[in-house]
C-alpha positions as CSV (number, residue, x, y, z in Angstrom):
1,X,76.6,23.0,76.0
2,X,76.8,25.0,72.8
3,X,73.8,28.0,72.7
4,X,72.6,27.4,68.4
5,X,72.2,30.7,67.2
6,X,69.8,31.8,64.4
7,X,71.0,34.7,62.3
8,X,68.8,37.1,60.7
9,X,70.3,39.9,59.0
10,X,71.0,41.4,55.3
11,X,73.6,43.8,55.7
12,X,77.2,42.1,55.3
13,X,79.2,43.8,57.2
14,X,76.7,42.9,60.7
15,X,76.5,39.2,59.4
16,X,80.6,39.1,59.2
17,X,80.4,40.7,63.0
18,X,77.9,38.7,64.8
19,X,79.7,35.5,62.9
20,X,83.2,36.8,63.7
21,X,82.0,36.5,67.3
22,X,80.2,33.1,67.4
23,X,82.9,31.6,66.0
24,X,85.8,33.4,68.5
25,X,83.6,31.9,71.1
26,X,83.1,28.2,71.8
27,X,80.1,28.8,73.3
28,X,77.4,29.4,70.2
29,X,77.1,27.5,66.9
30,X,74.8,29.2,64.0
31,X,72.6,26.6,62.7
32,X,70.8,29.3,60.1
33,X,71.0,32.4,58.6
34,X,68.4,34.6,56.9
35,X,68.4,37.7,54.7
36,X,64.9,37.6,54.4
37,X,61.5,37.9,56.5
38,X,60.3,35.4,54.3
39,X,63.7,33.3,54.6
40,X,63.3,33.9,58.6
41,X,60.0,32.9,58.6
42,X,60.5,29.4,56.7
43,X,63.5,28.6,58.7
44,X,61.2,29.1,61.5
45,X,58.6,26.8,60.6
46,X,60.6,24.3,59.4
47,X,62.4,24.3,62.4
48,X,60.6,26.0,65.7
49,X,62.9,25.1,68.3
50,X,66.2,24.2,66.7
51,X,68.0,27.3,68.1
52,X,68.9,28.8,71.7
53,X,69.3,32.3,70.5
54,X,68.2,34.5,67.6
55,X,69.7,38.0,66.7
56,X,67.8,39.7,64.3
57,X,68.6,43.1,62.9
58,X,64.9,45.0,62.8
59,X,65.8,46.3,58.8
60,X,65.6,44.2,55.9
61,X,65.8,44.3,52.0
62,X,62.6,41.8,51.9
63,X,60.6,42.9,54.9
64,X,60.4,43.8,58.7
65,X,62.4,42.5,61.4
66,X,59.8,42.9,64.2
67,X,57.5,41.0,62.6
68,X,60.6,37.8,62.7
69,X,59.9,38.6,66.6
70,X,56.9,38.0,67.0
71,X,56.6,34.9,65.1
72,X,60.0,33.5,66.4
73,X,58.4,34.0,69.6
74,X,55.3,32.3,69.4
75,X,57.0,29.3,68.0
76,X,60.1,28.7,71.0
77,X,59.0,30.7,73.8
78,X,62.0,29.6,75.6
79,X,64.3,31.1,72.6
80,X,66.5,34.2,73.6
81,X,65.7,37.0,70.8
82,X,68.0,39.9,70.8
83,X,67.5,42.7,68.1
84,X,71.1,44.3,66.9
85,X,70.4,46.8,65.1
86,X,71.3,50.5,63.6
87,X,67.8,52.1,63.9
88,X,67.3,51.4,67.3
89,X,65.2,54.1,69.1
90,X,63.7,54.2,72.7
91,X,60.1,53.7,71.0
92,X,61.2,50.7,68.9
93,X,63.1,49.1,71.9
94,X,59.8,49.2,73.7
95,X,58.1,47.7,70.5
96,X,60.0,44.8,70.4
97,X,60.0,44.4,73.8
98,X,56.5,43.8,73.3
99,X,56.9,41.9,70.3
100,X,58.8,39.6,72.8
101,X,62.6,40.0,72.1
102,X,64.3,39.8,75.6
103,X,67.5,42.1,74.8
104,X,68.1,45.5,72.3
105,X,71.5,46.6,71.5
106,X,72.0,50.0,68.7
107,X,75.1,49.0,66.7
108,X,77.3,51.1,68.3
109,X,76.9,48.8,71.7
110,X,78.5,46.0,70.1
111,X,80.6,46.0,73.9
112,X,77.3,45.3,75.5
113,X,76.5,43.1,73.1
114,X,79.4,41.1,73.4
115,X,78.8,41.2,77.2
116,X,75.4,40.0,77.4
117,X,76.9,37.2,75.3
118,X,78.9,36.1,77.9
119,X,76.4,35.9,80.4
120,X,74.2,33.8,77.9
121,X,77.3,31.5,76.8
122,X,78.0,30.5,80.3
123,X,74.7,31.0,82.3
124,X,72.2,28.5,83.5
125,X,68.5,28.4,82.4
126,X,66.5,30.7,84.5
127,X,64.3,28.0,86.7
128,X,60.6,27.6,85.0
129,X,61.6,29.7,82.4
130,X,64.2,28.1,79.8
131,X,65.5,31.2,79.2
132,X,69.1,32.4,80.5
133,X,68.2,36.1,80.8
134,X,65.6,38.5,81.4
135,X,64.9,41.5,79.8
136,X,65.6,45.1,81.7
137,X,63.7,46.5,84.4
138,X,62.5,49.7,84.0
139,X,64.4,52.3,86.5
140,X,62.6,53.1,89.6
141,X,61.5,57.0,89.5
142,X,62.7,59.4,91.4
143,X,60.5,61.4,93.7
């Protein structure tokens, strides 16, 4: 079964790479895209479970990309939200973390990006949780 993937970024040239990679794999279909918060947020409402997975970038022309996690969130808790982004700091990772996005990838680990979408494309649901991946745990500290 195809993973429907919602888009939300304004830059072209991250748009062209997450589409380049949906459509090298047969495993996702984008439904929507969205340069916007506001554009996000309607698609959202208008449609609150029609996707599997959203990638979001966290800076927009029109508004903030963290807030598109939260509210993507509280409308398809079983959703997969991953934030690929350029501005991607260990304080903002834990902020979205928050926020609820289940994986965080800085542009420049598009290789773990691509992996993670492997696992997703071909992974089961997680039982009791509709999701098909789990966010990191935090390393154990050393004594």
């Amino acid at each position: 079964m195809k993973q429907r993937v919602f888009l939300v970024a304004d830059r072209r040239r991250l748009r062209e790479l997450v589409v380049d990679l949906f459509s090298s794999s047969g495993d996702f279909q984008l439904v929507a895209t969205a340069n916007t918060e506001a554009e996000a947020w309607g698609w959202l409402q208008e449609h609150p479970e029609a996707w599997d997975v959203a990638v979001m970038d966290l800076v927009l022309d029109e508004g903030d990309g963290t807030h598109v996690i939260r509210y993507a969130r509280e409308r398809h808790v079983g959703g997969l939200i991953s934030v690929l982004s350029n501005c991607v700091t260990d304080n903002l990772r834990e902020h979205c973390y928050a926020l609820g996005a289940d994986t965080i990838f800085d542009e420049k680990e598009t290789g773990r990006f691509i992996l993670w979408l492997d696992k997703v494309g071909g992974a089961e649901p997680v039982a009791g949780t509709g999701k098909m991946g789990a966010r990191p745990q935090p390393a154990a500290s050393q004594p």
